[in-house]
C-alpha positions as CSV (number, residue, x, y, z in Angstrom):
1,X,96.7,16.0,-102.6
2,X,97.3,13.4,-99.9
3,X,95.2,10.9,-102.3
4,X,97.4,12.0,-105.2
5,X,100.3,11.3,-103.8
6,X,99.4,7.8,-102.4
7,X,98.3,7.3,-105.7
8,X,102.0,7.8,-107.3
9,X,103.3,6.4,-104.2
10,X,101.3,3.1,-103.9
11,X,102.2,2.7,-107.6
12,X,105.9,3.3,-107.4
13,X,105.9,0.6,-104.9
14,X,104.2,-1.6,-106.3
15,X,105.2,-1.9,-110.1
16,X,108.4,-3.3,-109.6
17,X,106.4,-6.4,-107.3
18,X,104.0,-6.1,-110.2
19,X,106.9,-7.4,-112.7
20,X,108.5,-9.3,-110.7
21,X,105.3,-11.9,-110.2
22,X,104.9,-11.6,-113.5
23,X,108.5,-12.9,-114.4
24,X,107.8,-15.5,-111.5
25,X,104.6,-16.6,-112.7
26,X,106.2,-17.3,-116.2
27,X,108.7,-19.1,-114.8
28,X,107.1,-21.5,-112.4
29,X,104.9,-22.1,-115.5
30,X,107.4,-23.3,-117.3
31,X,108.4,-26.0,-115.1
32,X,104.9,-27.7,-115.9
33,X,106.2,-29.6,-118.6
34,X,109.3,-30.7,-115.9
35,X,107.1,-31.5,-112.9
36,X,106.9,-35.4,-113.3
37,X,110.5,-35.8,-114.6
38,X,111.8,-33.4,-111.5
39,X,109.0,-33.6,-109.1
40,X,111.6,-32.2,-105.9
41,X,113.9,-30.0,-107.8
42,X,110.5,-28.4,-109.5
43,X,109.2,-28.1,-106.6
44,X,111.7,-26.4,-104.2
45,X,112.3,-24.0,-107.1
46,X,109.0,-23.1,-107.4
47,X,108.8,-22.5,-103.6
48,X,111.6,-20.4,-104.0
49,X,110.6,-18.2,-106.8
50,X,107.0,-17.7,-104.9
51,X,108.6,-17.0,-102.0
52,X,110.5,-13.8,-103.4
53,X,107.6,-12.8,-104.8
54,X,105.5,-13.7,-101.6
55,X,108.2,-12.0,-99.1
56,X,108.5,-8.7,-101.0
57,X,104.4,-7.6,-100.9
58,X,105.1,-8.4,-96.9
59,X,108.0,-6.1,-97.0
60,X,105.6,-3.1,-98.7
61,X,103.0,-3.9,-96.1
62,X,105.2,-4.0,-93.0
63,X,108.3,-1.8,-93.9
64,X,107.3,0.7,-96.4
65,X,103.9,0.9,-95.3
66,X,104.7,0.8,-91.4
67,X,102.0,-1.4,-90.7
68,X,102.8,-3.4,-87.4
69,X,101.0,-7.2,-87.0
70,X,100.5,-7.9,-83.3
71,X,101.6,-12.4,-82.7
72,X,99.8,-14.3,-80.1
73,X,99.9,-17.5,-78.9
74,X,101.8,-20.5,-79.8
75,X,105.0,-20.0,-81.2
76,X,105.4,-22.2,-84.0
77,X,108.0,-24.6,-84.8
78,X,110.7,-23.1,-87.1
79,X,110.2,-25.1,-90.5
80,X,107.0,-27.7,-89.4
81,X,105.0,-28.8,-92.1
82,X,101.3,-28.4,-91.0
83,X,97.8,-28.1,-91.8
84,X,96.1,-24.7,-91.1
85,X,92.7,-23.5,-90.8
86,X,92.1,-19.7,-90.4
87,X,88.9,-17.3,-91.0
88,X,88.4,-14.6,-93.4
89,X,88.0,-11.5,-93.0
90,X,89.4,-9.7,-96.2
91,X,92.1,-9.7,-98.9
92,X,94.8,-8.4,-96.0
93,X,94.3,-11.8,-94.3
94,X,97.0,-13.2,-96.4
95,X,99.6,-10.6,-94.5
96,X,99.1,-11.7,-91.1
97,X,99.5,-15.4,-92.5
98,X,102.7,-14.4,-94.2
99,X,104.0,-13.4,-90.9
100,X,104.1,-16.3,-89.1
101,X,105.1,-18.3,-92.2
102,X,107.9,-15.7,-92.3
103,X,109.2,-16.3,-88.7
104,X,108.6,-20.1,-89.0
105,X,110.8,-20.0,-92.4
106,X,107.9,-21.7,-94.4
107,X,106.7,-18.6,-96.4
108,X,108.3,-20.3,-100.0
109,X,106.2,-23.4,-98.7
110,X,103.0,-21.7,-97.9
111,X,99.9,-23.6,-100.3
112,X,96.5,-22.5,-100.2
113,X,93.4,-24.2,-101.5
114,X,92.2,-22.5,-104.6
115,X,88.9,-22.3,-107.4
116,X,89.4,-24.7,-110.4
117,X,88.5,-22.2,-112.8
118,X,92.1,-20.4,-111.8
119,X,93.6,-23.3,-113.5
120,X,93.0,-21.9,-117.1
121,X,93.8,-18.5,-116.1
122,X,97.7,-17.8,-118.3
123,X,100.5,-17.9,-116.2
124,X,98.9,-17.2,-113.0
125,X,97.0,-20.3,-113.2
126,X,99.4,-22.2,-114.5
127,X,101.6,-21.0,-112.2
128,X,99.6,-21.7,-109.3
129,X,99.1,-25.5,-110.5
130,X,103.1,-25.6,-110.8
131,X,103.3,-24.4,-107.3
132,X,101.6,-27.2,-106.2
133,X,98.7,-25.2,-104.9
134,X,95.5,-27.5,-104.5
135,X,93.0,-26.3,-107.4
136,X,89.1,-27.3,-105.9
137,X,85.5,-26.9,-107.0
138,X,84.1,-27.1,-103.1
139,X,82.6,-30.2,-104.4
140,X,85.0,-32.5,-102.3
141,X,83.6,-35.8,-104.4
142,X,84.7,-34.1,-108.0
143,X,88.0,-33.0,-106.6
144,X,89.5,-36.3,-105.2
145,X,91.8,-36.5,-107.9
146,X,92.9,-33.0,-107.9
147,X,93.6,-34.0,-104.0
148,X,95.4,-37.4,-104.7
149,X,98.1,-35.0,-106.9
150,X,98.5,-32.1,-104.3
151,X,98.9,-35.3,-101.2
152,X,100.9,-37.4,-102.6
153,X,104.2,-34.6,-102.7
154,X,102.9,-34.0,-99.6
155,X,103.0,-37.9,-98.0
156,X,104.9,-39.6,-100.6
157,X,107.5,-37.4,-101.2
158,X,107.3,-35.8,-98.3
159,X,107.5,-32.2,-99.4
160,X,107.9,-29.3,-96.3
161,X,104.2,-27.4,-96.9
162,X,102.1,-25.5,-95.1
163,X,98.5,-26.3,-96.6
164,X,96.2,-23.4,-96.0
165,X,92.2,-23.4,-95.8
166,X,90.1,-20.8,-95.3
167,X,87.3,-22.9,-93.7
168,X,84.5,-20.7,-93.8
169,X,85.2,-21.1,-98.1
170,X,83.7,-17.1,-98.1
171,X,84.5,-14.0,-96.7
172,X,82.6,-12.6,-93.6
173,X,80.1,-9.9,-94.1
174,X,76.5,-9.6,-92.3
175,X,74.3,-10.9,-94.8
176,X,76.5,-14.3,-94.4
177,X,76.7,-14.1,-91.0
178,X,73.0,-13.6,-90.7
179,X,72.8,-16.8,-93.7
180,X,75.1,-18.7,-91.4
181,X,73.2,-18.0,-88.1
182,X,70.3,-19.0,-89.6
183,X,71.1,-22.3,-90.9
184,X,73.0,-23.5,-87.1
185,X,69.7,-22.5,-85.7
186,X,67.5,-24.9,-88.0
187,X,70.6,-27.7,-87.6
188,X,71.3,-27.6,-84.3
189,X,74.5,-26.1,-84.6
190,X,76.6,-23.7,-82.5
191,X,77.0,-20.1,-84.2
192,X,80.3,-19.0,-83.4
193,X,80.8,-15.0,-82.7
194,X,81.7,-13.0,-85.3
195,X,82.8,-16.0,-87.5
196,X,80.6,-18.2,-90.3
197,X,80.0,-21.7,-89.5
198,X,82.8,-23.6,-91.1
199,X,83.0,-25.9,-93.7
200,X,83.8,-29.5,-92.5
201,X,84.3,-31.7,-95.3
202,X,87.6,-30.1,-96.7
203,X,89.2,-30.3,-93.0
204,X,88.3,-34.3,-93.1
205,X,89.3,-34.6,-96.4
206,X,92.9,-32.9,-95.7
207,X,93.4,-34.6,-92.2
208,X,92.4,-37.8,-93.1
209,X,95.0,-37.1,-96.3
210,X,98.2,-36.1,-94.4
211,X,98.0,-37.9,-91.1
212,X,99.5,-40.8,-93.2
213,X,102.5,-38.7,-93.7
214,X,105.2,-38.4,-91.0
215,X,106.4,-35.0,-92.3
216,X,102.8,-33.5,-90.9
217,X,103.2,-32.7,-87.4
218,X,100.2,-30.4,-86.4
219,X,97.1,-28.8,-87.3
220,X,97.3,-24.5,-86.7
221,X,94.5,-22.9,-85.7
222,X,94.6,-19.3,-86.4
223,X,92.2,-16.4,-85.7
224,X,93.0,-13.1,-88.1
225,X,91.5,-9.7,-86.6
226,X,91.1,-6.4,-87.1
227,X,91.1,-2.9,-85.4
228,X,91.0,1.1,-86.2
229,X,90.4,3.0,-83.0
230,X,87.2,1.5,-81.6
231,X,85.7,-0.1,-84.7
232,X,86.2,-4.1,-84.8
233,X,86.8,-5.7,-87.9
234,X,88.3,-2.8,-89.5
235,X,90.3,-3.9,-92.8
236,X,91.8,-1.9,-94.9
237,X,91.4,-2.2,-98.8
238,X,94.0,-3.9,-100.9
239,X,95.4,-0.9,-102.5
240,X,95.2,1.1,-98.8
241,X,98.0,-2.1,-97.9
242,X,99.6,-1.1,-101.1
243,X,100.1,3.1,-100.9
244,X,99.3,4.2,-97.9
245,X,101.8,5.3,-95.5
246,X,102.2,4.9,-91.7
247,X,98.9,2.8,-91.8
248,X,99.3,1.6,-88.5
249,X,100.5,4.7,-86.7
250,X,98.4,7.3,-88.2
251,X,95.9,5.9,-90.0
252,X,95.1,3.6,-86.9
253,X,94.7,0.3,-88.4
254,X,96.0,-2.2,-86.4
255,X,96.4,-6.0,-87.2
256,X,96.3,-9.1,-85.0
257,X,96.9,-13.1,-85.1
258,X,96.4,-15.3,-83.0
259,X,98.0,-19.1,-83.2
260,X,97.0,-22.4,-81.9
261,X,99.4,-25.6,-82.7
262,X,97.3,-28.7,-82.0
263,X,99.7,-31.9,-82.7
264,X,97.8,-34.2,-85.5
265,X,98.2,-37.4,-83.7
266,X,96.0,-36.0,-81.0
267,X,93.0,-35.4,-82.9
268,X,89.8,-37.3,-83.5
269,X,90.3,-40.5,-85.8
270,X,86.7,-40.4,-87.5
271,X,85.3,-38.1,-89.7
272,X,82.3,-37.5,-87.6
273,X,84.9,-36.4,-84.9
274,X,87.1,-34.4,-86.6
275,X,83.6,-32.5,-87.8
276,X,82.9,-31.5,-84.0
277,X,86.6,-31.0,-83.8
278,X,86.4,-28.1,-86.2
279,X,82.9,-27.0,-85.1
280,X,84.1,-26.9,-81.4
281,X,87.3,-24.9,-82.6
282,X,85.4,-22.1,-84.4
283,X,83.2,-21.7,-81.4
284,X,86.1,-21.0,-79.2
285,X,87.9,-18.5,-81.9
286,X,84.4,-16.5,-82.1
287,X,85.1,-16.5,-77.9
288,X,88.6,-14.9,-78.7
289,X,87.6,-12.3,-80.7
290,X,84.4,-11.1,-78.5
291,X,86.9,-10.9,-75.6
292,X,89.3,-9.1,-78.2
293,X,86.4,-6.5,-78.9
294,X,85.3,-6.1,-75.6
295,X,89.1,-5.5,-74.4
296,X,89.4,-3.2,-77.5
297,X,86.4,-1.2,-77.1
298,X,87.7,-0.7,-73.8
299,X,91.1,0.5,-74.7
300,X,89.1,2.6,-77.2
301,X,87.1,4.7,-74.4
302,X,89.9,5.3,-71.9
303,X,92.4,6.7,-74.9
304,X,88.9,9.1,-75.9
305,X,89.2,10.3,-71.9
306,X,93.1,10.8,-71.8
């Protein structure tokens, strides 16, 4: 019965949002033909259209759905363009982004690096490119001019943005982990805890980009992780974020970020540098969490003796 009436529930909630980013999708495709007549006024529409479509998932997740993201760390300048780097845990991920981008009032600006083949998918695709959003293969010398189009709004026109990479280009599971420990062990490399080695050449790629824009101000560092009771990385399912209710407080999931600012004239000025840079950074976010676990796990065994 309980399923049943998540079931209804979930999709009460989330039909509405369902036509509404459809509408939004159709619309911010429809600017394509506008884009290099009305680069700005496309783009801060588009931003805002996203951004109501964006804002009101959070609202099911947080609100409806009771589902209470614990901040740490930096607090983050209200309305700072910047370049952010986070791990990946599951689909959810996107929530505890939202948050900060929420409280920073850069949620309509939020763009994340996405697959080419999205492109060609109707109205979400095409949506997606209207946005703005950068559309890659992972093959960093086939996309420069899919770069040179996201970067230049961003530099030339100097267009608010948060530009968001998943570095790690995957999700985490143990079969990748185990891939990932295995390859820093034949190359020398430092395996971070609980995290995949990152990927490098994006991060160059997008520094080396934007720190020719004075609207850039900072790199973001932040570390997404999970709980429920004493199990670490414990993510719900999409649809669980969706339908079910009190997620936090009875169904024990709980949901944590963590933020790092690091301003972007302070980084390293060669590629080679900006790679350790990264490779450094992961290594002390896999640090983070293990202390997170261990404090956790803790937390976990005194509540089991209350």
């Amino acid at each position: 019965m309980a399923t049943l009436y998540n079931i209804l529930r979930g999709s009460l909630l989330t039909l509405p949002w369902l036509v509404w980013v459809f509408i939004v999708d159709l619309l911010v495709s429809l600017l394509l033909p506008l884009l290099p007549i009305f680069p700005d006024i496309c783009y801060n529409i588009s931003s805002a259209l996203a951004e109501s479509g964006w804002y009101w998932i959070q609202l099911i997740f947080t609100r409806a759905n009771g589902a209470v993201i614990a901040v740490s760390g930096d607090i983050l300048p209200c309305g700072e363009s910047a370049i952010i780097v986070a791990n990946h845990v599951k689909w959810c991920d996107f929530y505890m982004i939202q948050e900060l981008a929420v409280r920073a009032g850069m949620l309509g600006r939020c763009r994340y690096f996405a697959k080419t083949e999205l492109r060609w998918v109707p109205f979400l695709g095409w949506g997606l490119w209207a946005l703005g959003m950068p559309m890659v293969s992972r093959r960093w010398d086939k996309d420069e001019k899919e770069l040179d189009r996201v970067f230049s709004g961003i530099v030339d026109r100097k267009w608010p943005t948060w530009l968001i990479s998943f570095s790690e280009a995957t999700r985490y599971t143990p079969a990748k982990y185990a891939a990932s420990t295995t390859w820093c062990a034949e190359n020398d490399r430092s395996q971070p805890q609980h995290l995949l080695y990152p990927r490098t050449k994006g991060f160059i790629t997008t520094v080396q980009h934007l720190r020719k824009s004075s609207n850039v101000k900072a790199v973001y560092d932040l570390t997404i992780a999970y709980q429920r009771g004493d199990q670490f990385r414990c993510a719900p399912s999409m649809w669980e974020t969706l339908s079910v209710p009190n997620i936090t407080r009875d169904k024990g999931y709980r949901f944590y970020i963590h933020a790092r600012r690091f301003p972007l004239n302070e980084l390293p000025d060669t590629d080679d540098g900006l790679a350790k840079w990264l490779e450094r950074c992961w290594v002390e976010k896999g640090n983070w969490l293990e202390d997170k676990r261990l404090e956790w796990s803790e937390n976990g065994k005194a509540q089991k003796l209350k």
